[in-house]
C-alpha positions in Angstrom: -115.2 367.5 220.7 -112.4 368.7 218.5 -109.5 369.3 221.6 -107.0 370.5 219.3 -107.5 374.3 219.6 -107.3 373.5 223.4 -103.9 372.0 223.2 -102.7 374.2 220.5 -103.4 377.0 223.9 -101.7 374.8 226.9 -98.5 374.2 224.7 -98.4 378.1 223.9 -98.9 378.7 227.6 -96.2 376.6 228.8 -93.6 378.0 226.0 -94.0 381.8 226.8 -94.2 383.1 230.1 -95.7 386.3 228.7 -98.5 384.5 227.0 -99.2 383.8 230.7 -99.0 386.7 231.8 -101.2 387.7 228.8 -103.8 385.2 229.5 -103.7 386.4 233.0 -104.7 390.2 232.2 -107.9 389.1 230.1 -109.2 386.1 232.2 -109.1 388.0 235.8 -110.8 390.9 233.9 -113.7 388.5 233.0 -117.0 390.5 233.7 -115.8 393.5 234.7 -115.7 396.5 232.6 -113.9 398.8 233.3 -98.8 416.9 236.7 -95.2 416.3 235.7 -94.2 416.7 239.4 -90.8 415.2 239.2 -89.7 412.5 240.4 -87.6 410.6 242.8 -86.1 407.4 243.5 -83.1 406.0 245.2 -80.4 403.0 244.8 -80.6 399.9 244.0 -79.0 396.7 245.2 -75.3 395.9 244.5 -73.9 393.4 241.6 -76.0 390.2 242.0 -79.0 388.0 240.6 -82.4 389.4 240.4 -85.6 388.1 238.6 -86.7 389.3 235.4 -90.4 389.0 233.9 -89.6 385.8 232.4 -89.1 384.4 236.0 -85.0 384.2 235.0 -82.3 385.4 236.8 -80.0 388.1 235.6 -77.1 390.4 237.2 -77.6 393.5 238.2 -75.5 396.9 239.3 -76.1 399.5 241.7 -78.5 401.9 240.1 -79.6 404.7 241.0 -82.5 406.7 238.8 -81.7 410.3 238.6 -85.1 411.9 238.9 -84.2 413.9 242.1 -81.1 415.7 240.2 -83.5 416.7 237.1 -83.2 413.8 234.5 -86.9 413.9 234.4 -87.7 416.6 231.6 -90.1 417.3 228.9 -89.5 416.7 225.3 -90.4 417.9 221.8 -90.9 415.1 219.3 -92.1 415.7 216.0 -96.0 415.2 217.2 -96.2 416.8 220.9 -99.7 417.3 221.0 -102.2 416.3 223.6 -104.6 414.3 222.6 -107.8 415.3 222.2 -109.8 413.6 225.1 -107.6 414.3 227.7 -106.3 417.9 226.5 -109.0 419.2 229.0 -107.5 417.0 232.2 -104.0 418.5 231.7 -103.0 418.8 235.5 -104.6 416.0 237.0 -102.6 413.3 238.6 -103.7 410.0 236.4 -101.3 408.1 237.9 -98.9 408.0 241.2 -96.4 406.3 242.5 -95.3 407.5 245.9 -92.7 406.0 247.8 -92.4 403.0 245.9 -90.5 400.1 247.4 -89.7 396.6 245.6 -87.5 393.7 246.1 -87.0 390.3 244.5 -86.0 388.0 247.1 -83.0 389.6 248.5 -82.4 392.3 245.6 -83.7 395.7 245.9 -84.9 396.9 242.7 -87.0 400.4 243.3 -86.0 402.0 246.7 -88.7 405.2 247.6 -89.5 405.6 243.7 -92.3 408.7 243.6 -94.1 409.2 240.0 -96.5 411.6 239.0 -97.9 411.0 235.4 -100.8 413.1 234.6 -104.2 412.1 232.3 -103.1 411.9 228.7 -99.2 412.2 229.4 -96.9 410.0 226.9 -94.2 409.0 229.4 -91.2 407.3 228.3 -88.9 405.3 231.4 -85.8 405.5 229.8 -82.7 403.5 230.7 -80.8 399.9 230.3 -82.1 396.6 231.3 -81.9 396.2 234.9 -82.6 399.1 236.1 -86.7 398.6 237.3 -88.2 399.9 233.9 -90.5 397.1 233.4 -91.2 396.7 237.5 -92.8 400.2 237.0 -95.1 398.9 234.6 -95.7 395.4 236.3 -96.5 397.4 239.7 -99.1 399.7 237.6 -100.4 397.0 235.9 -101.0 395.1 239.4 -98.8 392.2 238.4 -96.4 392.9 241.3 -97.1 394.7 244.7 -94.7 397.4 246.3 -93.4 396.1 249.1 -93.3 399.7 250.8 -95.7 403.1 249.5 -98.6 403.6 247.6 -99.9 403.3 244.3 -102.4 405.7 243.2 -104.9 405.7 240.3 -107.1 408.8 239.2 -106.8 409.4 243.3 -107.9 406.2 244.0 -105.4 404.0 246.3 -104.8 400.6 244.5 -101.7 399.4 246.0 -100.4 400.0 249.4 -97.4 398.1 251.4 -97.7 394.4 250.2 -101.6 394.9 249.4 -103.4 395.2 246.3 -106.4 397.0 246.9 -107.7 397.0 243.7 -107.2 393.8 241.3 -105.5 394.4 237.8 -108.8 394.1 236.6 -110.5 396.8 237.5 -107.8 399.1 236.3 -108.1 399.8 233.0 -104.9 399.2 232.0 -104.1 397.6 228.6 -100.3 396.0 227.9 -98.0 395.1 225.2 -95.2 393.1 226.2 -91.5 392.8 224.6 -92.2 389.8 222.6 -96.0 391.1 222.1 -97.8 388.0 223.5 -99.7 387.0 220.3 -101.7 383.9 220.4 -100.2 381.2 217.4 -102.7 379.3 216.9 -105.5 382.3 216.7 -106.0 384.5 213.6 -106.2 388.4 214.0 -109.6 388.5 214.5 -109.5 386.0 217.6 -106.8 387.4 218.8 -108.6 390.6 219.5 -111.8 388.9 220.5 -109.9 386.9 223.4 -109.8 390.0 225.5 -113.5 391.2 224.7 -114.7 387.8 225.3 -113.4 387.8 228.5 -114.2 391.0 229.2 -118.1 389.6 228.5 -118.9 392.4 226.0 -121.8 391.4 223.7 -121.0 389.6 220.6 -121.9 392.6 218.0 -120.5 394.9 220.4 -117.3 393.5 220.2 -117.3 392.1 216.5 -117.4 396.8 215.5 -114.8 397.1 218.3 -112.4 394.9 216.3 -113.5 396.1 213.0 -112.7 399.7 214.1 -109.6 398.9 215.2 -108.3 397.2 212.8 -109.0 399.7 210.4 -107.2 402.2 212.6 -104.1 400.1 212.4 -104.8 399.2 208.5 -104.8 395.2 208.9 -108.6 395.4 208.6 -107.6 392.8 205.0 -105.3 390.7 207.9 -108.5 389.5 209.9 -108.0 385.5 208.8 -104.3 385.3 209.0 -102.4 384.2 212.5 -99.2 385.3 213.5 -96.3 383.6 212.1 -98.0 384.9 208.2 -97.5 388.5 209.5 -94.8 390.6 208.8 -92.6 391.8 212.0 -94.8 395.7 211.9 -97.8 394.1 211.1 -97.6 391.7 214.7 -96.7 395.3 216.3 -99.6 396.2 215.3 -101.8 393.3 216.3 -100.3 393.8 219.6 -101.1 397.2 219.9 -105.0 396.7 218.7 -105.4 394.1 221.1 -104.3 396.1 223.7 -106.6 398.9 222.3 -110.1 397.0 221.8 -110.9 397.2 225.0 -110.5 400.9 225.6 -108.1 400.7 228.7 -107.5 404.2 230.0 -104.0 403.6 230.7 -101.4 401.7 227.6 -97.8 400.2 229.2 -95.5 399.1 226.6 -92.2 397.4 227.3 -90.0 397.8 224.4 -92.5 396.5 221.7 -90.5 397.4 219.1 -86.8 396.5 219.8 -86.4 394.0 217.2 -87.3 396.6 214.4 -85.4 398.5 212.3 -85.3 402.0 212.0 -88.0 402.8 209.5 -90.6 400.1 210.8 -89.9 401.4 214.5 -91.1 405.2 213.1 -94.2 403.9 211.4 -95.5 402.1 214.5 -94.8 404.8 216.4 -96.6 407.2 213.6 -99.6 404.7 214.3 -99.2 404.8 218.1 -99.3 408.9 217.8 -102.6 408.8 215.9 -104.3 406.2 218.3 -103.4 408.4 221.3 -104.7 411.4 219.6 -107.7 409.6 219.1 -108.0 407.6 222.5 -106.4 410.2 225.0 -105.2 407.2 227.1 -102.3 407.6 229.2 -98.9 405.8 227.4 -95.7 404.4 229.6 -93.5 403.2 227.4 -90.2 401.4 228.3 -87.3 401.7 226.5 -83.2 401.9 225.9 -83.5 403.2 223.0 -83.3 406.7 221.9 -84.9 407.2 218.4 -87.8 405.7 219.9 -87.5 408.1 223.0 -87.1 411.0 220.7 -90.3 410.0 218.5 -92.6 409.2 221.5 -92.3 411.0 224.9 -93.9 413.9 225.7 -91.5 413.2 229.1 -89.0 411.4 230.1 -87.8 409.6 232.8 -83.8 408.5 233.4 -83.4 405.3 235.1 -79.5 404.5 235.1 -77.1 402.0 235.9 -74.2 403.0 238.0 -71.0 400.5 239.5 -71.3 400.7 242.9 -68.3 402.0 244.8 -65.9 400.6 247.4 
């Protein structure tokens, strides 16, 4: 037996901790299928360390989110409409966070956070690194666990003080990560397969789902090629047709395209416009960044940064 594929995938592992994280969202999904009301949250812990996703440490400041004082609004980007399968939902509550608690070691980094995001909604958590942007998604995603409140989906409690009472699995959520998580050694093709495969969906089944979607995101001539022969938008878009094939009712994107420039960042986000149109799914997307704010959020959600006084 040829082990070369199978060491090509343990060296990737231990090189990127978000191909583990990655690996981690398709493998514990094996056989399973699956109103803007404001917001609140309070401060965050003064100067000092705190981990990050990639298990490093970073500083931090004092941060408050300014939700309660009306910094979440809704915007007007060139494409504000619904999408079709979830214009009917508008209203209902996809998504809640209520009271939402988390610390890293000693460092609180969400302090009584409460999140409404209804069916549909393009969110966009807007604010500098540091201040619990991607924590949000993580805790939705059932990566972390709030320490304090409840996480509600479509209703349903999922997480509750230190408890996940639903696994990430049966969530329905799909995620692209900052760096996007490709797979090196595997060509297009496989890596939209890994999550189906996983996911046990029939062979022909899941040979149309990628098909379709790589249409969708035009790379349906990039099936054979792997990563590092893609240009920087066309990985984007791997990324975000991976995330797709399996139909997750619920996108989180942490800054997927902050290594683009300007023109590339508007036609992924052109393509990511369409596929919500067509999908309905409910987008929370993490960003600094304001052109890519302005192009994508239907809402948007401040989370700030401020020196701590005294």
């Amino acid at each position: 037996m040829d082990t070369t594929p199978l060491s090509h995938f343990r060296a990737a592992l231990e090189q990127n901790s978000y191909l583990r994280v990655a690996r981690g969202l398709h493998f514990m999904s094996a056989g399973r299928a699956a109103r803007a009301d404001g917001c609140s949250a309070g401060r965050r812990s003064i100067a000092g360390p705190y981990p990050d996703v990639n298990g490093e440490w970073r500083a931090s400041f004092d941060c408050e989110s300014m939700f309660d004082y009306g910094d979440s609004f809704p915007c007007s980007p060139g494409d504000s409409g619904t999408s079709d399968s979830g214009a009917s939902d508008t209203g209902m509550n996809h998504i809640e966070l209520d009271g939402v608690w988390k610390t890293f070691g000693e460092r609180v980094v969400l302090k009584d956070l409460s999140l409404r995001i209804e069916k549909a909604e393009r969110l966009v958590l807007f604010g500098p690194s540091g201040s619990g942007k991607t924590t949000v998604l993580r805790l939705v995603a059932g990566l972390e666990v709030p320490d304090k409140g409840e996480l509600r989906i479509e209703g349903q409690i999922v997480a509750s003080s230190g408890k996940n009472l639903v696994p990430p699995e049966k969530r329905n959520v799909g995620m692209v990560f900052q760096d996007l998580a490709l797979w090196p050694h595997m060509t297009v093709q496989q890596n939209l397969m890994f999550g189906l495969t996983a996911l046990k969906i029939q062979r022909r089944e899941a040979e149309f789902r990628v098909h379709e979607m790589l249409q969708r995101v035009g790379l349906e001539h990039r099936t054979e090629a792997k990563p590092h022969q893609l240009s920087g938008g066309e990985q984007q878009r791997v990324a975000l047709a991976r995330a797709l094939v399996t139909r997750p009712s619920i996108l989180l994107m942490d800054e997927p395209l902050s290594s683009l420039e300007e023109e590339r960042k508007r036609a992924i986000a052109s393509d990511l416009l369409d596929l919500h149109r067509q999908f309905g799914f409910s987008l929370i997307y993490v960003t600094h960044d304001q052109t890519e704010t302005d192009l994508l959020a239907l809402r948007v959600c401040r989370m700030r940064d401020v020196q701590p006084t005294g």
